[in-house]
Every structure is written in C-alpha cells, then in structure tokens.
C-alpha positions, 0 to 999 in steps of 0.5 A: 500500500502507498502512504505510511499508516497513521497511529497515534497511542500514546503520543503515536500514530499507527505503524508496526515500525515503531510507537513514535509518532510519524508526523514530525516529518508534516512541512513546519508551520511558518515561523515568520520572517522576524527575530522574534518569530523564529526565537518562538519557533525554535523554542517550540521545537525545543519544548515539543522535544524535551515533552516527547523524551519525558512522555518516552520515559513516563511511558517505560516505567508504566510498561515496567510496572504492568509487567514486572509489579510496582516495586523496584526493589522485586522488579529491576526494569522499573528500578532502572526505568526510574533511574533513567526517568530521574536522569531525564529530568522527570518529576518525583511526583511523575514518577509516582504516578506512573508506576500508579498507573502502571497498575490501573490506578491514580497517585492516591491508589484510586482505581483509574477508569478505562474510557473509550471515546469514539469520534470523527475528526476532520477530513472525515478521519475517524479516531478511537480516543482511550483514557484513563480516568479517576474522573470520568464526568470530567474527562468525557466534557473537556474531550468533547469540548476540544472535539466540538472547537476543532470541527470534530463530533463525538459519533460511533467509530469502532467499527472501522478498527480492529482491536488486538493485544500488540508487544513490540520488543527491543531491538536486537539480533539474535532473535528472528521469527522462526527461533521464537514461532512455535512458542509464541504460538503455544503462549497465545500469539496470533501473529509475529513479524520482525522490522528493524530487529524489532519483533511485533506480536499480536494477540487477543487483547487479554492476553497481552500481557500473559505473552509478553510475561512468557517471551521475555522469560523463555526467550530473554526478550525485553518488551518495549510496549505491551498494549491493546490497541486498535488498528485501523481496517485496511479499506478504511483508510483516508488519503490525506494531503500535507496540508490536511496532515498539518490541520489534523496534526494540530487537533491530534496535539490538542487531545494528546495534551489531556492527561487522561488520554493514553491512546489515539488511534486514527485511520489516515494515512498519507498520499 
C-alpha cells in the first residue's frame, strides 16, 4: 500500500515500525520572517522535544510496572526505568504516578477508569480516543469540548478498527521469527513479524500481557510496549494531503495534551 499508516497511542500514530509518532516529518508551520518569530519557533521545537523524551520515559516505567509489579526493589526494569526517568529530568511526583498507573490506578491508589471515546475528526478521519480516568464526568466534557472547537463530533467509530493485544520488543539480533514461532504460538500469539530487529506480536487483547510475561522469560526478550490497541481496517483508510496532515496534526496535539488520554488511534494515512 502507498502512504505510511497513521497511529497515534500514546503520543503515536499507527505503524508496526515503531510507537513514535510519524508526523514530525508534516512541512513546519511558518515561523515568520522576524527575530522574534523564529526565537518562538525554535523554542517550540525545543519544548515539543524535551515533552516527547519525558512522555518516552513516563511511558517505560508504566510498561515496567504492568509487567514486572510496582516495586523496584522485586522488579529491576522499573528500578532502572526510574533511574533513567530521574536522569531525564522527570518529576518525583511523575514518577509516582506512573508506576500508579502502571497498575490501573491514580497517585492516591484510586482505581483509574478505562474510557473509550469514539469520534470523527476532520477530513472525515475517524479516531478511537482511550483514557484513563479517576474522573470520568470530567474527562468525557473537556474531550468533547476540544472535539466540538476543532470541527470534530463525538459519533460511533469502532467499527472501522480492529482491536488486538500488540508487544513490540527491543531491538536486537539474535532473535528472528522462526527461533521464537512455535512458542509464541503455544503462549497465545496470533501473529509475529520482525522490522528493524524489532519483533511485533499480536494477540487477543487479554492476553497481552500473559505473552509478553512468557517471551521475555523463555526467550530473554525485553518488551518495549505491551498494549491493546486498535488498528485501523485496511479499506478504511483516508488519503490525506500535507496540508490536511498539518490541520489534523494540530487537533491530534490538542487531545494528546489531556492527561487522561493514553491512546489515539486514527485511520489516515498519507498520499
């Protein structure tokens, strides 16, 4: 297929290469011709990534946490997703809060509430918006309402995803396909593929995790993300042109910045 598919979860729009977002490639914004202007304008770009490389290392001691527990003591990926949280600047109370979430709940030990919201953004783009919440009557209205400002509607769209359990392991190259088929296979995994050194296994959405606990042990894998997630169909995918991918760029930065939001997955791809 031509384009690059579009996922956003997290912070990234849909590919099986990698849970970055691929939109940082979309032609820049005009920054103007002034002094002023351009000081602004690298100043964006300098805030965009320092928020990229904390919401990176908020998102590894969530992923140690759901995997390992939430003692650093009894788990050592999260003691040294933590150290490398500390070193990249990250807030104690960031920290506590995403070890909490790591395990469903809030800093307060709430249980956090899994919202989905399905919407139409521009350009007749159809997004899953997930969340986690200890406030669901506040999340669901500050979300429409940045719907409604941004000309999208809050409207029924699970139907032009599939929903699926994904685990993405580091990249390394001792590993292919054919060493670990048949045991994923026996642990539950639908599919697995490889890109860049980087195995990719699907599987039913609840076992997700189960899998990703049964590789790493068998095989010595490290899982980069273990997550439910929703692909978007095939013969659902909307073209966009550049410039669109600016317009809805910037109504996907403007959800993104809800603190609920844990996932955006949208079915676009590129012309």
């Amino acid at each position: 297929m031509g384009g690059r598919h579009l996922r956003r979860a997290g912070i990234s729009l849909w590919s099986y290469q990698s849970p970055a977002r691929l939109w940082s490639s979309s032609a820049l914004r005009s920054s103007g011709h002034n002094r002023w202007s351009k000081i602004r304008h690298d100043k964006g770009k300098a805030d965009a990534a320092k928020s990229k490389a904390k919401t990176m290392l908020s998102h590894e001691v969530i992923t140690a946490s759901k995997l390992g527990g939430p003692d650093p003591s009894l788990n050592s990926r999260l003691a040294s997703a933590i150290a490398n949280a500390k070193k990249g600047q990250l807030s104690k109370a960031s920290i506590e809060h995403a070890i909490a979430k790591g395990q469903g709940k809030s800093p307060t030990g709430q249980a956090l509430e899994h919202v989905i919201i399905e919407a139409m953004l521009p350009h007749g783009v159809a997004a899953m918006i997930e969340c986690q919440t200890d406030n669901k009557n506040r999340t669901l209205p500050d979300i429409r309402s940045i719907l409604n400002k941004a000309g999208g509607t809050v409207t029924p769209t699970a139907f032009l995803f599939e929903k699926k359990g994904r685990i993405v392991f580091e990249e390394q190259d001792k590993l292919g396909v054919d060493d670990v088929l048949e045991e994923a296979i026996d642990a539950g995994a639908l599919d697995i593929s490889s890109e860049d050194s980087r195995l990719t296994v699907e599987t039913a959405p609840a076992e997700v995790m189960e899998v990703a606990r049964i590789l790493q042990d068998r095989f010595g894998l490290r899982a980069e993300k273990a997550e439910v997630v929703y692909a978007p169909n095939e013969d659902t995918l909307v073209p966009l042109t550049e410039e669109q991918e600016e317009e809805l760029g910037h109504v996907l930065d403007l959800i993104e910045e809800d603190p609920s939001v844990q996932g955006l997955y949208v079915n676009a791809v590129s012309q």
